[in-house]
N, C-alpha and C positions, 0 to 999 in steps of 0.2 A: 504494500500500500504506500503509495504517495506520501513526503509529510510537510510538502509544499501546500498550502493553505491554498484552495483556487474559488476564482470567481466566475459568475457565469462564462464569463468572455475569456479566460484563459483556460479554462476547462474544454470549452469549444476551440480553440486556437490547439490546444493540445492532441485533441480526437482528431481533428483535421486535418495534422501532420500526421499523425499514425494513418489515416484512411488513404492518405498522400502515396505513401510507402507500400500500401498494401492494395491498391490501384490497379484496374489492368484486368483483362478477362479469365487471364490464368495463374496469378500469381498463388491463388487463395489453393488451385484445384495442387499444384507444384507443390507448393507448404502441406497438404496433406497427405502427400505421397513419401516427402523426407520426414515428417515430426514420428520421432521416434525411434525409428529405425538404424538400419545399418548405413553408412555412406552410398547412394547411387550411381551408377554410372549414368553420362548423358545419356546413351543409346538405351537403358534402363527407363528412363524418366520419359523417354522419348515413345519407347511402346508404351507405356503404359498410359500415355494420356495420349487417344489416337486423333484428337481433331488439332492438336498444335502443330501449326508447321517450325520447321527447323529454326529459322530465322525470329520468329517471335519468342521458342524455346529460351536460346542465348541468351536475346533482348531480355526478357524478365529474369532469367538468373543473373544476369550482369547487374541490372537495377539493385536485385537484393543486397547482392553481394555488396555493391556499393556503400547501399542503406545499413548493411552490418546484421542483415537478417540468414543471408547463407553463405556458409563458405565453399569456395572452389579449391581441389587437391589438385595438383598435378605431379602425374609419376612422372620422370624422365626416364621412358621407355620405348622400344618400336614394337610394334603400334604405341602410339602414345595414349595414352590412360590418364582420363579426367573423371576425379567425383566429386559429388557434392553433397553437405550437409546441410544442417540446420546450427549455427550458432546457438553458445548457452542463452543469448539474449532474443533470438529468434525461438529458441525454442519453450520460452519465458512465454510467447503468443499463444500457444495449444488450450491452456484453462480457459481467454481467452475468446477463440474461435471455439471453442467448444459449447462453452456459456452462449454464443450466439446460436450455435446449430440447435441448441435447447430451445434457446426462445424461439426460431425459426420452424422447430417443431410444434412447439406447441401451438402455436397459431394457427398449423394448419390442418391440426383437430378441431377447430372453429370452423365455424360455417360465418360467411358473409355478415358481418354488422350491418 
């Protein structure tokens, strides 16, 4: 828990940059597929989420990476070998995204208000 004191308007300024980072149509589906696990290879991450093309794949691990949410290994090997994780601080996200999958479930055991 925070022990920064926030007000409406840095609280929202806060969520904002997080939503910032975590932007992007696949970033969310990518963090699901690392959090917890063993390190992935690209071509791992890559079958397994079959509507991303190659080029957006990169694009959003590279963002992460940047943001400090995943890290990239590279073995220096032939063929060369790249994996990826999830940082201690990305992987801080999971309660989280999981808290939202809840409220996101739960809602849609509701019928239409």
């Amino acid at each position: 828990m925070s022990k920064i004191g926030h007000t409406a308007m840095t609280a929202a300024d806060g969520v904002e940059q997080a939503f910032r980072m975590l932007e992007g149509r696949w970033k969310l589906v990518i963090l699901f597929h690392l959090f917890g696990g063993p390190l992935r290879r690209f071509s791992d991450l890559e079958r397994a989420i079959p509507g991303i093309s190659q080029k957006m794949l990169i694009q959003q691990l590279r963002q992460m990476e940047s943001d400090g949410i995943v890290r990239r290994i590279v073995h220096h090997q032939v063929p060369p070998k790249v994996e990826y994780g999830v940082t201690e601080w990305g992987q801080a996200l999971c309660p989280a995204l999981d808290a939202m999958l809840s409220w996101a479930e739960a809602r849609s055991g509701h019928a239409e208000e």
